[in-house]
PQR file with spaces between the fields and no chain letter, atoms N, CA, C, O and H, PARSE charges and radii, in Angstrom:
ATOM       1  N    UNK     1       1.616    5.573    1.619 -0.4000 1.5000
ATOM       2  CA   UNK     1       0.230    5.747    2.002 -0.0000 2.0000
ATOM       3  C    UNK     1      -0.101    7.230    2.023  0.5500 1.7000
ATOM       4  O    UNK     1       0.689    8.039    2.511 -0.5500 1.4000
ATOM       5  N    UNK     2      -1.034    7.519    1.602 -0.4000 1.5000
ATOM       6  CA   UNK     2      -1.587    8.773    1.585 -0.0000 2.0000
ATOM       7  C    UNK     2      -2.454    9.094    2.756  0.5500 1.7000
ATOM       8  O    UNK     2      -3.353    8.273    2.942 -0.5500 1.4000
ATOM       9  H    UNK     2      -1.676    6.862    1.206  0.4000 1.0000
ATOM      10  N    UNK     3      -2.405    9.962    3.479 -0.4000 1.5000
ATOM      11  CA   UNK     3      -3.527   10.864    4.283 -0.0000 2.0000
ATOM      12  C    UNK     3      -5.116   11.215    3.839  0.5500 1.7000
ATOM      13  O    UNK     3      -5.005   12.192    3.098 -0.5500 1.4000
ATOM      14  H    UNK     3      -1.675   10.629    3.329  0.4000 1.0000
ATOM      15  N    UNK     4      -6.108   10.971    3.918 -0.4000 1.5000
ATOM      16  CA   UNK     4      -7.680   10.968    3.760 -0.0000 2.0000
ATOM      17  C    UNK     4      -8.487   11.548    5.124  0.5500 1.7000
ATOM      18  O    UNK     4      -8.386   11.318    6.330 -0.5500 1.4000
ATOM      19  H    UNK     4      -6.198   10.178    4.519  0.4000 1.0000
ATOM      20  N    UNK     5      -9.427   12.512    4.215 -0.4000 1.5000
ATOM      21  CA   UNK     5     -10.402   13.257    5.020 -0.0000 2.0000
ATOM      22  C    UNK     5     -11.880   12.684    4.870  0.5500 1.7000
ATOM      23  O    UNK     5     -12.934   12.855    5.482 -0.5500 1.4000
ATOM      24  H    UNK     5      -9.509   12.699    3.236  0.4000 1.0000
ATOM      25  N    UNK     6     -11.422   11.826    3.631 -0.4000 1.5000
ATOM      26  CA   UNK     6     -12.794   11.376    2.448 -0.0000 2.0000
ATOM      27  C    UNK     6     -13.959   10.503    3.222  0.5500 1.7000
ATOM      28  O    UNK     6     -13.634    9.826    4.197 -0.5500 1.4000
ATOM      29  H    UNK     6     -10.566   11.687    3.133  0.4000 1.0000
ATOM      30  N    UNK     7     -15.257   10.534    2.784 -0.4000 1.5000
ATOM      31  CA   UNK     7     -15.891    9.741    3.448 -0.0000 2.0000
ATOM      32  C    UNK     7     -16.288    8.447    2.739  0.5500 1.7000
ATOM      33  O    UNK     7     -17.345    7.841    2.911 -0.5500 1.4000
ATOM      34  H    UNK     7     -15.520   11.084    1.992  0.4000 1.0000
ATOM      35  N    UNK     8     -15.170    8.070    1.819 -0.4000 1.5000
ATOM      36  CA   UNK     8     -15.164    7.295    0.693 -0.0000 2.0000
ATOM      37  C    UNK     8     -13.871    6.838    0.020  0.5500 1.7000
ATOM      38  O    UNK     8     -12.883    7.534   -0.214 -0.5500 1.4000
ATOM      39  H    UNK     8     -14.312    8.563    1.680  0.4000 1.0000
ATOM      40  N    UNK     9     -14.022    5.770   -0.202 -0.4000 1.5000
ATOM      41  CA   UNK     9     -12.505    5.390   -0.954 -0.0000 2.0000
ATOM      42  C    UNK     9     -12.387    5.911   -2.294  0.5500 1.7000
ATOM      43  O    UNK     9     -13.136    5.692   -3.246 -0.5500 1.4000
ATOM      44  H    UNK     9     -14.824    5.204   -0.012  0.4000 1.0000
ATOM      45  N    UNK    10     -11.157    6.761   -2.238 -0.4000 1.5000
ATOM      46  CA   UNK    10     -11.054    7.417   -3.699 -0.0000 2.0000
ATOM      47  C    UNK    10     -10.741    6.386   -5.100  0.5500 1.7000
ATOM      48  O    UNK    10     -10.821    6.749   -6.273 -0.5500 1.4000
ATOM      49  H    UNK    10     -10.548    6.939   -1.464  0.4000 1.0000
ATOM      50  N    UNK    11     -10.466    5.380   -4.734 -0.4000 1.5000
ATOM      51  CA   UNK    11      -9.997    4.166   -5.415 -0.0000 2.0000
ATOM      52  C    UNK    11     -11.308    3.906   -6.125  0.5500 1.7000
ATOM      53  O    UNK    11     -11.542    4.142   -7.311 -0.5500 1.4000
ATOM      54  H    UNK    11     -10.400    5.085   -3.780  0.4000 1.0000
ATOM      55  N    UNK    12     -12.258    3.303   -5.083 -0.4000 1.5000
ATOM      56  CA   UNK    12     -13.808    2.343   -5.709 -0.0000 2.0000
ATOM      57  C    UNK    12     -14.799    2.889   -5.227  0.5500 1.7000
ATOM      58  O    UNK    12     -15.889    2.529   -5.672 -0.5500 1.4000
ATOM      59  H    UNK    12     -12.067    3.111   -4.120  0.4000 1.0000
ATOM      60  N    UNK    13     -14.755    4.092   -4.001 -0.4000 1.5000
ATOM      61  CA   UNK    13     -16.266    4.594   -3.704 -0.0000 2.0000
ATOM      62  C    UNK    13     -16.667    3.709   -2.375  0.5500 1.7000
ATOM      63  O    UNK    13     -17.862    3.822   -2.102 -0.5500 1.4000
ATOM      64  H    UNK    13     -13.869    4.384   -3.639  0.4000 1.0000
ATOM      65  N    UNK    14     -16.003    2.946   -1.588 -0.4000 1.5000
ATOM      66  CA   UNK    14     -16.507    2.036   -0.885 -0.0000 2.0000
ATOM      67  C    UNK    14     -16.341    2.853    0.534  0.5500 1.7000
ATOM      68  O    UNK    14     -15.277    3.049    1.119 -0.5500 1.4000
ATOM      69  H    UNK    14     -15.032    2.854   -1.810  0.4000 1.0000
ATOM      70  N    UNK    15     -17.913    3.366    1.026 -0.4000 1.5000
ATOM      71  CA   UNK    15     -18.147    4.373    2.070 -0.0000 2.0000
ATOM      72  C    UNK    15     -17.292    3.603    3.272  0.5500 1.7000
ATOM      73  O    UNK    15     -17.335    2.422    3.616 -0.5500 1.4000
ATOM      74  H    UNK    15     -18.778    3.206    0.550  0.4000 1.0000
ATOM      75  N    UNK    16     -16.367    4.896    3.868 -0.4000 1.5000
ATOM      76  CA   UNK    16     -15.416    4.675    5.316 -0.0000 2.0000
ATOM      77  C    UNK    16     -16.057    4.150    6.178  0.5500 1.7000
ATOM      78  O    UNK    16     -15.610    3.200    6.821 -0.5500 1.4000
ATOM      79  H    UNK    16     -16.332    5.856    3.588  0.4000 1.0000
ATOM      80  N    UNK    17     -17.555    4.793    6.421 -0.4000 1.5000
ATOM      81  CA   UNK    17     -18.363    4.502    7.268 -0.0000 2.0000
ATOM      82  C    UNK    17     -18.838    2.991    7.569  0.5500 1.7000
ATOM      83  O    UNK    17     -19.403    2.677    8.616 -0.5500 1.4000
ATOM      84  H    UNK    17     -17.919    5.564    5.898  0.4000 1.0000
ATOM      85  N    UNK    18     -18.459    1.850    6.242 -0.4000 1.5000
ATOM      86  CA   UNK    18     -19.111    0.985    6.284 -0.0000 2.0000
ATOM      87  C    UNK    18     -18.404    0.231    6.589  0.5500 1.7000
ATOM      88  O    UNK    18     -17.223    0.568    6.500 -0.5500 1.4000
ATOM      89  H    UNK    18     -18.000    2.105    5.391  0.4000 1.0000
ATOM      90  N    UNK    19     -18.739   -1.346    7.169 -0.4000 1.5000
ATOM      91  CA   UNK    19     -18.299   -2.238    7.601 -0.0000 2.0000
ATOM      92  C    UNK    19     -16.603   -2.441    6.943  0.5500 1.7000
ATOM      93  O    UNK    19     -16.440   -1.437    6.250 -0.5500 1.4000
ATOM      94  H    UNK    19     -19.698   -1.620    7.241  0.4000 1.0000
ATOM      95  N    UNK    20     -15.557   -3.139    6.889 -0.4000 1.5000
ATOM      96  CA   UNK    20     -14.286   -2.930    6.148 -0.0000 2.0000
ATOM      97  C    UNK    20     -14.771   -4.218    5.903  0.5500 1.7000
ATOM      98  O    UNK    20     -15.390   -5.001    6.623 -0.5500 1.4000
ATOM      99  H    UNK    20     -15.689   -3.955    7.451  0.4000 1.0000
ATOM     100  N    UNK    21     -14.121   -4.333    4.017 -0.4000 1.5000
ATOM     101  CA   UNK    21     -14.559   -5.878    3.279 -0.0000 2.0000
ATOM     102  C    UNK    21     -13.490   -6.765    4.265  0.5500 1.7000
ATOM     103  O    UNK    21     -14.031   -7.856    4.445 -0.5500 1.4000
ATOM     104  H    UNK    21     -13.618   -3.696    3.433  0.4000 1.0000
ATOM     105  N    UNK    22     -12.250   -6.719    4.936 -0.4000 1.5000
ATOM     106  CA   UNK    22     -11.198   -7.440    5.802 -0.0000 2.0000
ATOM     107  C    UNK    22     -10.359   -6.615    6.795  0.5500 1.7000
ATOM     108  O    UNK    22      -9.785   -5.528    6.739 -0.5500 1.4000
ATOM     109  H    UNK    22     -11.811   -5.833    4.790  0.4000 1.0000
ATOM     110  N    UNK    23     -10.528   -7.629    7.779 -0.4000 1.5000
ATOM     111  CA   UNK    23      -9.670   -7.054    9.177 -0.0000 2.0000
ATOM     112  C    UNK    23      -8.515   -7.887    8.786  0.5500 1.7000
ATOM     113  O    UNK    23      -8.509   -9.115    8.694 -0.5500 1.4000
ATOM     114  H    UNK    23     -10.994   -8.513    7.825  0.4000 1.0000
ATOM     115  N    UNK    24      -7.455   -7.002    8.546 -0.4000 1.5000
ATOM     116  CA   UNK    24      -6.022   -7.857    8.652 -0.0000 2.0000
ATOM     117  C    UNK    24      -5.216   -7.652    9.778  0.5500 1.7000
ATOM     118  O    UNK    24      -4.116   -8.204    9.793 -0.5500 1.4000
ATOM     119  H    UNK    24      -7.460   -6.005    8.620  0.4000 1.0000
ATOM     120  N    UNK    25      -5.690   -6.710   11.061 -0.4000 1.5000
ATOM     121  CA   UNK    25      -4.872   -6.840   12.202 -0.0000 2.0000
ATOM     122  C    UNK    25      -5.927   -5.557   13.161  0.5500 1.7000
ATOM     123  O    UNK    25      -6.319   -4.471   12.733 -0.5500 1.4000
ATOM     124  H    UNK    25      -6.584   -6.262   11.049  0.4000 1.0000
ATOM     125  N    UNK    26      -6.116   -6.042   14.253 -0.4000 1.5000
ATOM     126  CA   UNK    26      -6.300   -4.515   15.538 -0.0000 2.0000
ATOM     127  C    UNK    26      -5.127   -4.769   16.501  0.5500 1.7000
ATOM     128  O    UNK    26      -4.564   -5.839   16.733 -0.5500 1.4000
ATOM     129  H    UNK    26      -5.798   -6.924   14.601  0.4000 1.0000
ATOM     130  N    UNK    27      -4.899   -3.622   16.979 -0.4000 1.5000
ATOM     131  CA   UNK    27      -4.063   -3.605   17.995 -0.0000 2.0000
ATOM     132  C    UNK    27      -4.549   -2.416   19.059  0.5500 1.7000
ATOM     133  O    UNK    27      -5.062   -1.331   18.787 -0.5500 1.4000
ATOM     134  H    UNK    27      -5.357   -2.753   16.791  0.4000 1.0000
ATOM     135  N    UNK    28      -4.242   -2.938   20.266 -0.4000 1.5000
ATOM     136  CA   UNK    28      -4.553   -1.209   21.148 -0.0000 2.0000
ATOM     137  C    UNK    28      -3.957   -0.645   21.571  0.5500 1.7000
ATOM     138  O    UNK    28      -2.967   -1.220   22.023 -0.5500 1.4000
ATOM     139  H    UNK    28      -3.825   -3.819   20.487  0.4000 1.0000
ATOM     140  N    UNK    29      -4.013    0.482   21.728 -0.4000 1.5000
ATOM     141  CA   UNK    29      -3.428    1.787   22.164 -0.0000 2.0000
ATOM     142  C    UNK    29      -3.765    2.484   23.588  0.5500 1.7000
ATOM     143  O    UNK    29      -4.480    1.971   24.450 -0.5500 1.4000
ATOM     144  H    UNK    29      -4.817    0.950   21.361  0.4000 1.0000
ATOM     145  N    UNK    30      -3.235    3.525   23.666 -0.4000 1.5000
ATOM     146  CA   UNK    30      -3.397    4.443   24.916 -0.0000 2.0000
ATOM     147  C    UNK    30      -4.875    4.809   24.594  0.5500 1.7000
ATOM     148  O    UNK    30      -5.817    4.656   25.373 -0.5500 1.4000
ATOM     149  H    UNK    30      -2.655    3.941   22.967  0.4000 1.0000
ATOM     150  N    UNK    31      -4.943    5.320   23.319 -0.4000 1.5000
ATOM     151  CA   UNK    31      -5.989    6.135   22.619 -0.0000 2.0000
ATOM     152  C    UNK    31      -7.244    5.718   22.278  0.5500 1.7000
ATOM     153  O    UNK    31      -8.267    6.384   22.119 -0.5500 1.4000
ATOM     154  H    UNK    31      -4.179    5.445   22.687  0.4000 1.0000
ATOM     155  N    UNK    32      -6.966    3.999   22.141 -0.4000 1.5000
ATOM     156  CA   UNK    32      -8.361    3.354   21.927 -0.0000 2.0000
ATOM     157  C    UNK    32      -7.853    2.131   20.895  0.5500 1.7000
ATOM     158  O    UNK    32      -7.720    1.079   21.520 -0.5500 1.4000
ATOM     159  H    UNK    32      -6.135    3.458   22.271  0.4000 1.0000
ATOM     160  N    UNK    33      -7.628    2.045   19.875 -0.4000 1.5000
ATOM     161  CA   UNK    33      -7.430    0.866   19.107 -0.0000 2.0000
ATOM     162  C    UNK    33      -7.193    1.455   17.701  0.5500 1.7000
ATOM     163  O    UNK    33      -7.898    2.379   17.296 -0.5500 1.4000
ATOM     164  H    UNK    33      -7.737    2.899   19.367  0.4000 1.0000
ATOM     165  N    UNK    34      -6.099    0.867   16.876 -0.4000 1.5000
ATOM     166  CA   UNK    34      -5.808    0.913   15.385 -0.0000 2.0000
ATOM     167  C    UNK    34      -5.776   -0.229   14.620  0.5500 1.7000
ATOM     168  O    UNK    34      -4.782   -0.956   14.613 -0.5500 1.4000
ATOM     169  H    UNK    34      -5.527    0.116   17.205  0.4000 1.0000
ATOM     170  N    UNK    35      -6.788   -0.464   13.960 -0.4000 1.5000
ATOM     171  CA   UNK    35      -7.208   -1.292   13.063 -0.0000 2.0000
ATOM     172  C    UNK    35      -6.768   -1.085   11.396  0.5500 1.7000
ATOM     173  O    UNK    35      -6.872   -0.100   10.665 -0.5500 1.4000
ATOM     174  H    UNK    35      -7.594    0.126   13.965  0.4000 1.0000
ATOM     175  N    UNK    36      -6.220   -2.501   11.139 -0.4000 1.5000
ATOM     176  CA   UNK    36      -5.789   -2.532    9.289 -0.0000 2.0000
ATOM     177  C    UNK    36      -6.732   -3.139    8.768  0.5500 1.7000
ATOM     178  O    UNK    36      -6.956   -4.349    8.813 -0.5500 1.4000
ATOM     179  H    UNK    36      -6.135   -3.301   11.733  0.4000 1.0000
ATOM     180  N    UNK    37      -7.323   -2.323    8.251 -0.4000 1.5000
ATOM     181  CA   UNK    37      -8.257   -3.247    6.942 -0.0000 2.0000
ATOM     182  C    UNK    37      -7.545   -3.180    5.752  0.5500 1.7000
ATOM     183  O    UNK    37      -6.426   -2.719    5.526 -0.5500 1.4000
ATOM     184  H    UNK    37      -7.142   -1.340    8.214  0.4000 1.0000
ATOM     185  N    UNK    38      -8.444   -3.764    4.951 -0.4000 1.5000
ATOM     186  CA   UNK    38      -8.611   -3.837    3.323 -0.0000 2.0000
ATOM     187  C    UNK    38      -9.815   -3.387    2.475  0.5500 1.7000
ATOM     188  O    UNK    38     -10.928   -3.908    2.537 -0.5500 1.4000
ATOM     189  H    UNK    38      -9.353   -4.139    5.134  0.4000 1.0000
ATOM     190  N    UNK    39      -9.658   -2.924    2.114 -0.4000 1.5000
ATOM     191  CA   UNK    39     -10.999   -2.143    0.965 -0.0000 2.0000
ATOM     192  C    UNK    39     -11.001   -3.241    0.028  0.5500 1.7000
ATOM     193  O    UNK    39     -10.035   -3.929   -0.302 -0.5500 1.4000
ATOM     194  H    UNK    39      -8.753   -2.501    2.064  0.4000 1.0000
ATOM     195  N    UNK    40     -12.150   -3.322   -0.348 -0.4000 1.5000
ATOM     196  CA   UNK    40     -12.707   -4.190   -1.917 -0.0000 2.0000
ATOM     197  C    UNK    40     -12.083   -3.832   -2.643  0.5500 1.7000
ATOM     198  O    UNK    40     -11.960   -4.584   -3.609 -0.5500 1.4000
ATOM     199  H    UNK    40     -12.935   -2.763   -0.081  0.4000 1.0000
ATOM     200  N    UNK    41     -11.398   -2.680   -2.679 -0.4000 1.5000
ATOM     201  CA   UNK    41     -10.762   -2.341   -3.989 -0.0000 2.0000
ATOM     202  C    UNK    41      -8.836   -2.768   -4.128  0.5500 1.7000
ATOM     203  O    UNK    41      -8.065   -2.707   -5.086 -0.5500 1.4000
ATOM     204  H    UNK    41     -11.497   -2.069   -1.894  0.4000 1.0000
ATOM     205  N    UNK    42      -8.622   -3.231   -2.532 -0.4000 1.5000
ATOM     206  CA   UNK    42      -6.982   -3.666   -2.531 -0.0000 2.0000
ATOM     207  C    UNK    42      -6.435   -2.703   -1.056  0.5500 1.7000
ATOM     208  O    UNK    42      -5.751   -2.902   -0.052 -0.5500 1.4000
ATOM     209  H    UNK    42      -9.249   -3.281   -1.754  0.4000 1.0000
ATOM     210  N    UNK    43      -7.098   -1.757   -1.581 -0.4000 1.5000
ATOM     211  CA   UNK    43      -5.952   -0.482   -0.684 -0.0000 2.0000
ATOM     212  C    UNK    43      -6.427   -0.977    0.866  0.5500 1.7000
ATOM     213  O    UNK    43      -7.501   -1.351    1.336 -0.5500 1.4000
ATOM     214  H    UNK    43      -7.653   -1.595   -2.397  0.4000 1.0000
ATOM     215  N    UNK    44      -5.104   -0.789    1.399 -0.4000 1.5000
ATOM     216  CA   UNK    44      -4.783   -1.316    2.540 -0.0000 2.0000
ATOM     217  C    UNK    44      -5.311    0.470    3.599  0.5500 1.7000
ATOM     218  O    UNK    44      -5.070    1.665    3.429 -0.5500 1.4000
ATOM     219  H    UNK    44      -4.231   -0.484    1.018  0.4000 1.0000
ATOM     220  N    UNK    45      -5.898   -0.140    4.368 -0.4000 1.5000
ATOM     221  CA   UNK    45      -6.263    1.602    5.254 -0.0000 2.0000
ATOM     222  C    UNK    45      -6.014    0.946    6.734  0.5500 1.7000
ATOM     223  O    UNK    45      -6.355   -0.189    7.068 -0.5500 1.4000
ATOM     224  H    UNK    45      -6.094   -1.111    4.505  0.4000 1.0000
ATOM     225  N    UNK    46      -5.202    2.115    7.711 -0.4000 1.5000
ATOM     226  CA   UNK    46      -5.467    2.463    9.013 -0.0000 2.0000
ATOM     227  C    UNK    46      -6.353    2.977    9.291  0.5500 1.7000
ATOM     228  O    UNK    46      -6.505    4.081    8.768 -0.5500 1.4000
ATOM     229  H    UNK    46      -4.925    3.037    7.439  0.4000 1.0000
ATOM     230  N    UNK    47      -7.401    2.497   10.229 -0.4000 1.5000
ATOM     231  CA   UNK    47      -8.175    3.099   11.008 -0.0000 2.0000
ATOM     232  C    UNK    47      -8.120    3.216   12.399  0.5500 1.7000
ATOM     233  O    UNK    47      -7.999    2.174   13.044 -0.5500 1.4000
ATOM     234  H    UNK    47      -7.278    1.600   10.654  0.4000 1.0000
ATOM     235  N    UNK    48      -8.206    4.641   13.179 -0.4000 1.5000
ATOM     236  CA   UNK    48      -8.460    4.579   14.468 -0.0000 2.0000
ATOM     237  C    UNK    48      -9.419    4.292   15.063  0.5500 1.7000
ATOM     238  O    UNK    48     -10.390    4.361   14.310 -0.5500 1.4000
ATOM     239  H    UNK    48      -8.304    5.487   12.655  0.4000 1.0000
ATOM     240  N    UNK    49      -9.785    3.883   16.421 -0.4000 1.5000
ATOM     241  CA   UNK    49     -11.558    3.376   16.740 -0.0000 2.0000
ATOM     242  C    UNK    49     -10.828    3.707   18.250  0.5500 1.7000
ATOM     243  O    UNK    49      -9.959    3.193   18.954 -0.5500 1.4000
ATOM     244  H    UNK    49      -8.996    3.827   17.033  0.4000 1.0000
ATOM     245  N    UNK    50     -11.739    4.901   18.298 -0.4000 1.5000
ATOM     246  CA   UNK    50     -11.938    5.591   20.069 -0.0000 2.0000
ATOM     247  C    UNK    50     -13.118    6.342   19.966  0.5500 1.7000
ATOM     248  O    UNK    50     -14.039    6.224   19.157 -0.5500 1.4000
ATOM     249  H    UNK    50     -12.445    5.320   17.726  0.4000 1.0000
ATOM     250  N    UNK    51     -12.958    7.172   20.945 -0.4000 1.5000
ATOM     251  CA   UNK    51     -14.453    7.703   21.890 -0.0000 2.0000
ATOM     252  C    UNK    51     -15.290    8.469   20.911  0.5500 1.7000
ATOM     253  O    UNK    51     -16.453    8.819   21.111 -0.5500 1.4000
ATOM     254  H    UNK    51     -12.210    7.267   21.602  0.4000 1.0000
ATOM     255  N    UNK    52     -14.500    8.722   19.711 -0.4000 1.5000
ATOM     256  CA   UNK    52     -15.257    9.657   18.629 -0.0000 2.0000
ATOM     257  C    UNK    52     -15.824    8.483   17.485  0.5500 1.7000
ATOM     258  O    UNK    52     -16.627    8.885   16.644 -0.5500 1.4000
ATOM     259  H    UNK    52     -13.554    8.438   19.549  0.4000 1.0000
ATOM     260  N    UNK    53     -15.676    7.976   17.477 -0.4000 1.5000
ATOM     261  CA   UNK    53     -15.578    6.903   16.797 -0.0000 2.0000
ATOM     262  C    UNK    53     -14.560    6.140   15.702  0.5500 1.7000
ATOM     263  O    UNK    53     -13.419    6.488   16.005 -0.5500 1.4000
ATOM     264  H    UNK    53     -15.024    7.648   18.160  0.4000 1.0000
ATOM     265  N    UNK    54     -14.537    5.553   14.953 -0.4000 1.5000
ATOM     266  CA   UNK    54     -13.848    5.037   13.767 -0.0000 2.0000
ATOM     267  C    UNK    54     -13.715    5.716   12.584  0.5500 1.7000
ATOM     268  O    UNK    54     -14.710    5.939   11.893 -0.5500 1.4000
ATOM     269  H    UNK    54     -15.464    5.270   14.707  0.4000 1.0000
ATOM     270  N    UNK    55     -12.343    6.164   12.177 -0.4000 1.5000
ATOM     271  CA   UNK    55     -12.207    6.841   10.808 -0.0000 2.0000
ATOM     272  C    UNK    55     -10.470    6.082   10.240  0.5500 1.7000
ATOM     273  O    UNK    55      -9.566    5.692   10.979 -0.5500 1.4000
ATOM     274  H    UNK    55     -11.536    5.982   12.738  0.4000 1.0000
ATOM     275  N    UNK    56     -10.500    6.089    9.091 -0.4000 1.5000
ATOM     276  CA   UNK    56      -9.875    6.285    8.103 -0.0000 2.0000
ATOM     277  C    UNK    56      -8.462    7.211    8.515  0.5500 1.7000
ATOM     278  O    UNK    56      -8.511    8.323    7.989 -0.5500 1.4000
ATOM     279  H    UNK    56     -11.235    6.406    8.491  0.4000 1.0000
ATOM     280  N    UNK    57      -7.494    7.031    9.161 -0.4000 1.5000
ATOM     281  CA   UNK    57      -6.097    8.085    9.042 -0.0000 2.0000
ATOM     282  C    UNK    57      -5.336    7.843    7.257  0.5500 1.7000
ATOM     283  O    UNK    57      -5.148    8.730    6.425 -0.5500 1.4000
ATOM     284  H    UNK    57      -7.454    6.128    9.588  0.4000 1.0000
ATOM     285  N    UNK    58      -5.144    6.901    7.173 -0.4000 1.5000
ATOM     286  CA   UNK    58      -4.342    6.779    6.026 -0.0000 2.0000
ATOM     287  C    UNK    58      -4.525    5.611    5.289  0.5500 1.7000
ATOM     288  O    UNK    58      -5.037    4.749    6.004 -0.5500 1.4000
ATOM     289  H    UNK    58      -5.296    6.180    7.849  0.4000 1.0000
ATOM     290  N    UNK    59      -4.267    5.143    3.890 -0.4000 1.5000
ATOM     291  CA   UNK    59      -4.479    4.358    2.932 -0.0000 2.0000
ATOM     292  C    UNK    59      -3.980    4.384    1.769  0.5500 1.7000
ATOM     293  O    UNK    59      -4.002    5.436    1.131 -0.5500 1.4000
ATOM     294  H    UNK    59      -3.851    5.843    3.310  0.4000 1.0000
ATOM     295  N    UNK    60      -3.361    3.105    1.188 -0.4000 1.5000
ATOM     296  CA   UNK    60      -2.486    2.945    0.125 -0.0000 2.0000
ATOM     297  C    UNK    60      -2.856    3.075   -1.020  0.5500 1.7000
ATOM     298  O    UNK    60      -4.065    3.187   -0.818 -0.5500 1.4000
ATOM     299  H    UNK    60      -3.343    2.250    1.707  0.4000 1.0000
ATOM     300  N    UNK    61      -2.715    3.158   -2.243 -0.4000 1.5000
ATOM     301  CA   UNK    61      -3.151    2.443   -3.868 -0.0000 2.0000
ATOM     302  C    UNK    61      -3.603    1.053   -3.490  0.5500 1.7000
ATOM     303  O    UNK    61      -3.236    0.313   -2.577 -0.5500 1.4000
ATOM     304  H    UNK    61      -1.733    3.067   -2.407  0.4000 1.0000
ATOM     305  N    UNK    62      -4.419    0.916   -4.356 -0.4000 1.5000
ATOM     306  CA   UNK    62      -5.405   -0.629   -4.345 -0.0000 2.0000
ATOM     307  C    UNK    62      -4.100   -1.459   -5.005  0.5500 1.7000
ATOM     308  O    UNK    62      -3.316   -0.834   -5.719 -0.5500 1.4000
ATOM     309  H    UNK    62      -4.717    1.516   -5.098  0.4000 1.0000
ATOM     310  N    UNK    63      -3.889   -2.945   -4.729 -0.4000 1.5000
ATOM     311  CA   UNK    63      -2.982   -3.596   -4.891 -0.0000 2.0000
ATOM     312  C    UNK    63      -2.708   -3.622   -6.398  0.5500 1.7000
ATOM     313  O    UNK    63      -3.747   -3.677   -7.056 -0.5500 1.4000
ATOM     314  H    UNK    63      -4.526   -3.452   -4.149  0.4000 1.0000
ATOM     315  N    UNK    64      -1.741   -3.600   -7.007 -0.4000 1.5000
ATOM     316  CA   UNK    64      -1.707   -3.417   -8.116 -0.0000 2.0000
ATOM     317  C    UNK    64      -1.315   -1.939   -8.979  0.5500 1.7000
ATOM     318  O    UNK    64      -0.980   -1.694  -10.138 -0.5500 1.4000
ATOM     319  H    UNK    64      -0.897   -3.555   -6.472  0.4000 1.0000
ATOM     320  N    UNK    65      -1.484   -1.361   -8.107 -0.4000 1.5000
ATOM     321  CA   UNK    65      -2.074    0.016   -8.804 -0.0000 2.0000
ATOM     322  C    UNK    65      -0.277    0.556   -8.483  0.5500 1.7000
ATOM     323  O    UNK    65       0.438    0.497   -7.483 -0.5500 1.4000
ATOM     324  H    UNK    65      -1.757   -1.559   -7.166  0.4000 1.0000
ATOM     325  N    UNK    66      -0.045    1.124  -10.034 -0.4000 1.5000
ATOM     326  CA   UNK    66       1.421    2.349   -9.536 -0.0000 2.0000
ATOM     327  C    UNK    66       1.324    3.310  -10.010  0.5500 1.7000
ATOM     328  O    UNK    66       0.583    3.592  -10.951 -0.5500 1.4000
ATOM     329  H    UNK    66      -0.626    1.172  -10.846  0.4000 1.0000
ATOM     330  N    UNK    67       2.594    4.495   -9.035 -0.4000 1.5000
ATOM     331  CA   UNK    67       2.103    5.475   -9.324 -0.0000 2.0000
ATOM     332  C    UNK    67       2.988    6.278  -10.729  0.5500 1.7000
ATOM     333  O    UNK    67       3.917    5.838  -11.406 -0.5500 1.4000
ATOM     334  H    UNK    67       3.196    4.265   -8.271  0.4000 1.0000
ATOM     335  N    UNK    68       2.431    7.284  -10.786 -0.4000 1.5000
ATOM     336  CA   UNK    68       3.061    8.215  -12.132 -0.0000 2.0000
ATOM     337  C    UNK    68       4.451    8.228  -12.344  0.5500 1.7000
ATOM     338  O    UNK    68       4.839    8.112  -13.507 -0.5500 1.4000
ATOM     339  H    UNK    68       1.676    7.641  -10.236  0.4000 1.0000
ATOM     340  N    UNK    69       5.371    8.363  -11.333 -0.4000 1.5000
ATOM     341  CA   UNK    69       6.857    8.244  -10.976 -0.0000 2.0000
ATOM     342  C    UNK    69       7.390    6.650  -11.000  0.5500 1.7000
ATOM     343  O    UNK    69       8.601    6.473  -11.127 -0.5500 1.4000
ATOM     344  H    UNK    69       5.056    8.457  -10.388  0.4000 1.0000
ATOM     345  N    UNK    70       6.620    5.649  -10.897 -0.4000 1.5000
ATOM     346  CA   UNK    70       7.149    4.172  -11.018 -0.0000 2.0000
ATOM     347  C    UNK    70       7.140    4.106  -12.661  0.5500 1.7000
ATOM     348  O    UNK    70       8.058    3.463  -13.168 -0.5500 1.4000
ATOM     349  H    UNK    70       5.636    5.793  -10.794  0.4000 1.0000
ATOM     350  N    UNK    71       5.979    4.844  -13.710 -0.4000 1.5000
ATOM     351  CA   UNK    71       6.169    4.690  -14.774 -0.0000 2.0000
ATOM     352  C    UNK    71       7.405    5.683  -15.554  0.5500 1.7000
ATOM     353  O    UNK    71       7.562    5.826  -16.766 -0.5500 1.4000
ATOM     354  H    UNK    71       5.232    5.366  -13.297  0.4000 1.0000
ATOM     355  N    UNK    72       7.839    6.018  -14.945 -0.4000 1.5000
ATOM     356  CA   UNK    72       9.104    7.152  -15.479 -0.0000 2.0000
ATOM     357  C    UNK    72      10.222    6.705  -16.259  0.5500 1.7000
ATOM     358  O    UNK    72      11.085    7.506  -16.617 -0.5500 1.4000
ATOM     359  H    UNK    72       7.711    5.901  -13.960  0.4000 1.0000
């Protein structure tokens, strides 16, 4: 999984900000709650959701997708 600042999935464009196309798990924390979605596009993302609100920490390749070093 890669690290993201983006306000957008680099995969399909599908804004962080917006609803997630699937909740595949929340759990809570000290901190507030970490939520797994799924993007329309596959890629699996952590999100945190506390007092600042909900963002994006990290997110995979859309299912399917490999990287430069798997084709080697």
């Amino acid at each position: 999984m890669t690290c993201t600042t983006g306000v957008v999935c680099p995969h399909c464009g599908w804004p962080d900000g917006a609803e997630p196309f699937q909740v595949v798990s929340r759990h809570s924390t000290a901190a507030g709650r970490t939520v797994w979605t799924r993007c329309a596009c596959g890629s699996l993302q952590v999100r945190v959701v506390d007092d600042r609100g909900s963002r994006v920490l990290s997110r995979s390749r859309p299912a399917g997708a490999q990287s430069n070093s798997a084709s080697r």
